[in-house]
Rosetta silent file (secondary structure, phi, psi, omega in degrees, C-alpha in Angstrom):
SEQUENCE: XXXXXXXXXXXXXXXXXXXXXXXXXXXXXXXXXXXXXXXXXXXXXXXXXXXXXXXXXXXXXXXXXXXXXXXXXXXXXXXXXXXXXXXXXXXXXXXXXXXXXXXXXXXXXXXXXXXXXXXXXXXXXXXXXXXXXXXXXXXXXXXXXXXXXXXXXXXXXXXXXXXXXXXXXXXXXXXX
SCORE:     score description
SCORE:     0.000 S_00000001
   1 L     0.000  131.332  178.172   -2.788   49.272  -11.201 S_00000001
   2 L   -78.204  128.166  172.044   -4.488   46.503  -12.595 S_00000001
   3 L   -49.036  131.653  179.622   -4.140   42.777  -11.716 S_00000001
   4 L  -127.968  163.937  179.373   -3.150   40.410  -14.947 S_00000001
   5 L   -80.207   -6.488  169.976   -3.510   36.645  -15.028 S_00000001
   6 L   -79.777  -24.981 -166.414    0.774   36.548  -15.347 S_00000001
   7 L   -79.855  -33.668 -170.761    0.829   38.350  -11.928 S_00000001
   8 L   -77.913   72.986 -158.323   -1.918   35.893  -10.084 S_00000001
   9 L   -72.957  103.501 -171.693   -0.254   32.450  -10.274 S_00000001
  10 L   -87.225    4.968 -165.116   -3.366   30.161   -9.537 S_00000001
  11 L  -121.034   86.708  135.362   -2.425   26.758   -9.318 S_00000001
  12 L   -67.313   10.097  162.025   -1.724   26.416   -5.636 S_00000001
  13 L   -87.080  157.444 -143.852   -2.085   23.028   -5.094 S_00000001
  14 L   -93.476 -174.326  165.130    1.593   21.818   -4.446 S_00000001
  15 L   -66.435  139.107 -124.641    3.087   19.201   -7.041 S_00000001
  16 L  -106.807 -159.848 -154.999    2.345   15.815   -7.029 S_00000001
  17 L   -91.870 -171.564  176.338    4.559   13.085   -5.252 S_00000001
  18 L   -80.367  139.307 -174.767    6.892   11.586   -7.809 S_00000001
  19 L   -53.520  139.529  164.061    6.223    9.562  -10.608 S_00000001
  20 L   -41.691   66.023 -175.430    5.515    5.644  -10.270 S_00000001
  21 L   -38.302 -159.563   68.847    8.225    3.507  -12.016 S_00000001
  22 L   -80.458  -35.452  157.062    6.525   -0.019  -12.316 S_00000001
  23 L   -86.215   -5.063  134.293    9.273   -1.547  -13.941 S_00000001
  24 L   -71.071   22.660 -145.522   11.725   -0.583  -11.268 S_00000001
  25 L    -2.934   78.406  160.601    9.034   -0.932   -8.327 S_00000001
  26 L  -114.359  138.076  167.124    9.185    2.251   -7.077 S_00000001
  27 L  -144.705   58.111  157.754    6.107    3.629   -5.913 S_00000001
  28 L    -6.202  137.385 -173.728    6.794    6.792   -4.209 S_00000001
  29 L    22.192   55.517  174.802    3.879    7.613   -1.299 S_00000001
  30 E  -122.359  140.800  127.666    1.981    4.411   -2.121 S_00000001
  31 E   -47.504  105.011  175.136    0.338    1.788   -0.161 S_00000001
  32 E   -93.936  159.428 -154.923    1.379   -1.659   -2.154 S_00000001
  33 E  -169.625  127.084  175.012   -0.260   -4.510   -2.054 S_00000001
  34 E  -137.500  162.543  166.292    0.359   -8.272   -3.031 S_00000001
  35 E   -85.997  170.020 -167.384   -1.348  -11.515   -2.780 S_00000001
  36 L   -96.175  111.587 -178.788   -0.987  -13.834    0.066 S_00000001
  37 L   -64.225 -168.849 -152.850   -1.015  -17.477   -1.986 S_00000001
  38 L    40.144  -82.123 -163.490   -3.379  -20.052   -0.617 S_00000001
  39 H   -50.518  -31.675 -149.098   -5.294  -17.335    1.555 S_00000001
  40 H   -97.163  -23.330 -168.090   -5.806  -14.699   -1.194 S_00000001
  41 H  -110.309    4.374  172.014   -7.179  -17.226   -3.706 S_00000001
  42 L  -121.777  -27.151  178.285  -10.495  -18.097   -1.006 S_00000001
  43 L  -122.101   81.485 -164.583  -10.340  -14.315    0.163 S_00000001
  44 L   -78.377   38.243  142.125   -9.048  -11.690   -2.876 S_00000001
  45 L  -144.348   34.931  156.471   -9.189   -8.982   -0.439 S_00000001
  46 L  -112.884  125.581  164.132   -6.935  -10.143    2.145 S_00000001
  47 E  -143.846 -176.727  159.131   -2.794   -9.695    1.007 S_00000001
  48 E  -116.045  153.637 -174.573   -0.040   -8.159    2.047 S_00000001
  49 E  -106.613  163.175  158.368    0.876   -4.781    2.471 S_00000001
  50 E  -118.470 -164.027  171.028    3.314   -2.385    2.422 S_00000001
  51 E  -168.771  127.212  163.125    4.264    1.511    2.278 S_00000001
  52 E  -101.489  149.402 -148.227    6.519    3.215    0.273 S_00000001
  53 L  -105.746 -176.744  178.254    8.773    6.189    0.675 S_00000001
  54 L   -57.685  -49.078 -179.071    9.233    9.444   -1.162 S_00000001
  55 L   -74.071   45.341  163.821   12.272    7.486   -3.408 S_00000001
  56 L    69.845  -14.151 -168.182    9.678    5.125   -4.195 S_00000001
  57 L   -62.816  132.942 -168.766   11.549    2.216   -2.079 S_00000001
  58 E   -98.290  150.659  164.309    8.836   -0.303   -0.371 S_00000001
  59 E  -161.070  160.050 -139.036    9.027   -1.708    3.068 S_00000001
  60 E  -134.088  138.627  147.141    6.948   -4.633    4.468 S_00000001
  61 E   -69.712   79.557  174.688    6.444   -6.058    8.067 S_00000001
  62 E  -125.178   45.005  162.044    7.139   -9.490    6.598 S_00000001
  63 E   160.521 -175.329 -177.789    7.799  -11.473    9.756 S_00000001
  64 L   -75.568  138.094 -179.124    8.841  -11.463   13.095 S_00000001
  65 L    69.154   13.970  175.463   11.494   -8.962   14.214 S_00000001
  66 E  -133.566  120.418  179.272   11.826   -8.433    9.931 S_00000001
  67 E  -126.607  118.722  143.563   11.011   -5.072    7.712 S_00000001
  68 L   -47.000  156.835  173.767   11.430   -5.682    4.524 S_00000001
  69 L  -161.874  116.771  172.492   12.772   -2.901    2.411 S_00000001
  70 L    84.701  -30.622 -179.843   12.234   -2.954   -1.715 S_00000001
  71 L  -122.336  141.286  174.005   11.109   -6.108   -2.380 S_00000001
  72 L   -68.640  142.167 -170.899    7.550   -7.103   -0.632 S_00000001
  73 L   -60.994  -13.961 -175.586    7.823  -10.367    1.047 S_00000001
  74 L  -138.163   32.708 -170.853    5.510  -11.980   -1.455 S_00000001
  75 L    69.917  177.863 -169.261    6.357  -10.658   -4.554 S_00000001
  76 L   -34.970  134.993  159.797    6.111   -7.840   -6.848 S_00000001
  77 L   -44.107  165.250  172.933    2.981   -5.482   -5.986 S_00000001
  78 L  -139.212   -3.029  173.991   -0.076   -5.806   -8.073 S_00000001
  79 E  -135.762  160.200  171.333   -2.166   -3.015   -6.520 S_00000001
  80 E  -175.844  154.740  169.185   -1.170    0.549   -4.860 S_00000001
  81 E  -113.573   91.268 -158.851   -2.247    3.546   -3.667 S_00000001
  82 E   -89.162  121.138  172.690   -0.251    6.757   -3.975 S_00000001
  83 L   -66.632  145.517  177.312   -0.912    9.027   -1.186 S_00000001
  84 L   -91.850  103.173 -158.924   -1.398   12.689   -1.332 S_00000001
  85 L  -115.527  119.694 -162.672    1.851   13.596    0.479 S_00000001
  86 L  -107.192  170.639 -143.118    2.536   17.317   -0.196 S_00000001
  87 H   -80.934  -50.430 -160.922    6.391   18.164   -1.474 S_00000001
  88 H   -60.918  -20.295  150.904    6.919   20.497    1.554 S_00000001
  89 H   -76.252   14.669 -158.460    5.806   17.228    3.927 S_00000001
  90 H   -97.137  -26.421  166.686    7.290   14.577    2.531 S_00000001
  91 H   -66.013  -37.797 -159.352   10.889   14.345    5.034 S_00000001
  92 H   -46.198  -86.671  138.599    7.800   13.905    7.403 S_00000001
  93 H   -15.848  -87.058  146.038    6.205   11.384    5.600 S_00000001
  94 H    -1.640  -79.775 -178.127    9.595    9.388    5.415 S_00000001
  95 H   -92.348   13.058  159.806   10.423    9.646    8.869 S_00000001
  96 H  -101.880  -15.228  164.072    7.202    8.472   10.100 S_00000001
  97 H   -81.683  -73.184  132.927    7.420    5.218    8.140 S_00000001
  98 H    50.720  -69.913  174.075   10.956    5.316    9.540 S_00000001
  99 H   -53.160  -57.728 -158.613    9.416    5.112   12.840 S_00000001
 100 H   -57.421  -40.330 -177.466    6.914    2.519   12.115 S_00000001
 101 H   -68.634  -89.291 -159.430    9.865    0.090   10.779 S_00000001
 102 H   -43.589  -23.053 -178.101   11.731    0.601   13.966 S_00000001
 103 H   -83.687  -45.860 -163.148    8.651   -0.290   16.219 S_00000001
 104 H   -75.643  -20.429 -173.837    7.560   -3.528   13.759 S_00000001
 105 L   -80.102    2.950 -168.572   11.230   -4.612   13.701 S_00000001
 106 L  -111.841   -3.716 -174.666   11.147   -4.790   17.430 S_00000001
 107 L   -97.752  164.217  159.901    7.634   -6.884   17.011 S_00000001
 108 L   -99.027  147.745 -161.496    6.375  -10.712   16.447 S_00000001
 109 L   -90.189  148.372 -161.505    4.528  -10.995   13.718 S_00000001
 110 L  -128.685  132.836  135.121    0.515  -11.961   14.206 S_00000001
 111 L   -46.077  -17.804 -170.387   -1.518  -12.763   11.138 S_00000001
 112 L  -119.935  -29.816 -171.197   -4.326  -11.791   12.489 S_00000001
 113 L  -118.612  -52.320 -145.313   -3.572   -8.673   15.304 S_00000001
 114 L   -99.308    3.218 -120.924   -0.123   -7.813   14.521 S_00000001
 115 L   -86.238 -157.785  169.846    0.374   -7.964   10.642 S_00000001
 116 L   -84.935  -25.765  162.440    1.691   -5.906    7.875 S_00000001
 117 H   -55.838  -46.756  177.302   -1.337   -3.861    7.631 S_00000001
 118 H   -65.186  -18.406 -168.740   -1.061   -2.793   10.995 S_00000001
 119 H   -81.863  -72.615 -177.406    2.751   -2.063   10.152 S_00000001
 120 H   -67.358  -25.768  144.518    1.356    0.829    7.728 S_00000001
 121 H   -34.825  -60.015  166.998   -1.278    1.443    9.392 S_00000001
 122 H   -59.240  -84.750 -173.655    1.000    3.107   12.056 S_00000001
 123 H   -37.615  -28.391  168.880    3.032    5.097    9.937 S_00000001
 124 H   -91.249   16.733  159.102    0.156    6.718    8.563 S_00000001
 125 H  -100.778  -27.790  171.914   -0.928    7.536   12.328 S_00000001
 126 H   -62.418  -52.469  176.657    2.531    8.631   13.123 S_00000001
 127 H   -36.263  -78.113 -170.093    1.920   11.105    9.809 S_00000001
 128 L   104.475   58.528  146.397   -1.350   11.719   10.745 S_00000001
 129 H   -28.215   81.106 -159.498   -2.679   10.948    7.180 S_00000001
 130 H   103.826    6.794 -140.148   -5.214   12.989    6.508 S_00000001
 131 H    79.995  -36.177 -172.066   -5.767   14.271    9.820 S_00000001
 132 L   -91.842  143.638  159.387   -6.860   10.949   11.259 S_00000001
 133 L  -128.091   63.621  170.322   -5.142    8.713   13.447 S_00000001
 134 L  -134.810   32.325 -144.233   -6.964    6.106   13.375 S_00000001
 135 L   -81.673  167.038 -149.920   -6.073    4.320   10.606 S_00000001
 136 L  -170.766  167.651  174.526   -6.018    0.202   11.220 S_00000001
 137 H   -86.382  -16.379  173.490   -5.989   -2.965    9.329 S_00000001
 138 H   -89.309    2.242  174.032   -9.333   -3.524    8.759 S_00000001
 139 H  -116.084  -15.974  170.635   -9.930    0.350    7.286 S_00000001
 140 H   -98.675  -29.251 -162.361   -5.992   -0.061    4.566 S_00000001
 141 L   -73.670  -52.644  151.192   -7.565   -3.583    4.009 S_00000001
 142 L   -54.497  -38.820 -176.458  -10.723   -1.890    2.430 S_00000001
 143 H   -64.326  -46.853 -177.410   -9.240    0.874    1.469 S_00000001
 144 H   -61.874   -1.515 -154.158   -6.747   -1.033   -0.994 S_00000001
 145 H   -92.958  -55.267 -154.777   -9.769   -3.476   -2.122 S_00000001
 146 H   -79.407  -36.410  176.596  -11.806   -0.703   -2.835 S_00000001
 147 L  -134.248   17.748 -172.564   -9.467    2.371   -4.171 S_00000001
 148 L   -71.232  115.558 -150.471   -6.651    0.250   -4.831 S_00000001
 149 E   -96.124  157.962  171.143   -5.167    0.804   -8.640 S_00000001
 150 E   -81.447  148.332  163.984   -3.750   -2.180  -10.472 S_00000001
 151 L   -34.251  -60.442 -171.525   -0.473   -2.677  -11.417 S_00000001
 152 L  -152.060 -171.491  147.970   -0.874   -4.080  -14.867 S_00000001
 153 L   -62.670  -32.072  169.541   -3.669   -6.347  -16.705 S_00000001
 154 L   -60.176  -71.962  174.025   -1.356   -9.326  -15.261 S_00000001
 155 H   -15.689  -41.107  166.281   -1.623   -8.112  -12.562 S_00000001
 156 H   -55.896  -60.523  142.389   -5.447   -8.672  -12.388 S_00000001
 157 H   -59.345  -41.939  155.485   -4.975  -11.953  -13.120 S_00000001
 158 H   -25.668  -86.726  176.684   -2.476  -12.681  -10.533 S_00000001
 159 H   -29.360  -70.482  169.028   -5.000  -11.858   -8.172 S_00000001
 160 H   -86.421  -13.270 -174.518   -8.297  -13.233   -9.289 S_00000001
 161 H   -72.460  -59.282  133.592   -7.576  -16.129  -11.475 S_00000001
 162 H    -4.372 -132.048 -160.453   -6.210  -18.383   -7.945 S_00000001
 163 H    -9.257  -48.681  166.091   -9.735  -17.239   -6.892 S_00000001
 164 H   -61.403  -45.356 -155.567  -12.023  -17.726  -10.491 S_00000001
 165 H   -88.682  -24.110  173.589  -10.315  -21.483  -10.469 S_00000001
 166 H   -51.051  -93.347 -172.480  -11.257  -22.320   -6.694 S_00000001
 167 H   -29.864  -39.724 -164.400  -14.726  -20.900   -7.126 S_00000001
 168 H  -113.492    1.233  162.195  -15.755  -22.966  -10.316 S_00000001
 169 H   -90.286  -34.956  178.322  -13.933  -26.295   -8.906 S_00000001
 170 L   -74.089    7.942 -151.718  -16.379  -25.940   -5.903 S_00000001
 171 L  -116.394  -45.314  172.039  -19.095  -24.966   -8.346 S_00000001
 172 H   -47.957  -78.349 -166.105  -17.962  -28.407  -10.133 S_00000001
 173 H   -38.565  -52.495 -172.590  -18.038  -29.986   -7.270 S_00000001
 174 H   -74.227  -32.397  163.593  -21.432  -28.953   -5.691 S_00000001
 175 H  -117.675   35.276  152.663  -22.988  -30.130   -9.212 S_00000001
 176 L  -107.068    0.000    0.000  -21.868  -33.407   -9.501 S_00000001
């Protein structure tokens, strides 16, 4: 008996996580990302982060002893990163940000050591993301600058325009 392409089902890679609402902000398995005002307009690849859950719902280290949950601490995202979270992983997923939130709600918040990167950072080391557990704020801080998708076009502007008018007042400045 011969083999047919109805009997061989080939597309074993599992299904992807669920679609991205933007106008509800749900972003199912994403890293989100917003800017920080002041700092974000001399450095446009330091913000704050987040992590979102399979029902798209965000949650933020966004102070001491405080996890946000749906709205980021600084407003709507403008960048994210949907993780490849497979369907059969995904309670997993969940309860390792789950985790993360109970250890940052029990923390003081450090701008520098302690932050919201590091808040997401963990949960994707409780996961093990990837295999690795070594993920950190200075490796989601790159990652989002670098493979981070935009929101919108606004979005875009959010971000760099604080930054374009700083740069060309000092630019002013420096030639007068």
């Amino acid at each position: 008996m011969h083999a047919t392409a109805l009997d061989n089902d080939f597309s074993t890679a599992p299904p992807p996580s669920p679609p991205i609402d933007h106008a509800r902000d749900l972003f199912p398995h994403c890293l989100v990302w917003s800017p920080l005002p002041v700092l974000t307009w001399f450095l446009p690849f330091i913000g704050h982060m987040g992590i979102a859950t399979t029902d798209g719902i965000m949650w933020d280290f966004a102070g001491p002893y405080s996890i946000g949950k749906h709205k980021l601490a600084f407003g709507p995202p403008t960048r994210y990163i949907q993780l490849d979270v497979p369907p059969s992983k995904a309670t997993g997923f969940d309860r390792a940000v789950a985790e993360a939130n109970a250890t940052y709600a029990c923390r003081v918040h450090n701008l520098i050591c302690d932050n919201c990167h590091s808040h997401c950072a963990r949960a994707l080391n409780n996961f093990e993301y990837k295999g690795w557990g070594k993920w950190n704020m200075v490796v989601l801080c790159f990652y989002m600058f670098f493979a981070g998708q935009w929101v919108s076009p606004m979005a875009v502007v959010k971000t760099w325009g604080p930054f374009v008018v700083v740069l060309t007042v000092l630019l002013v400045i420096e030639c007068i």
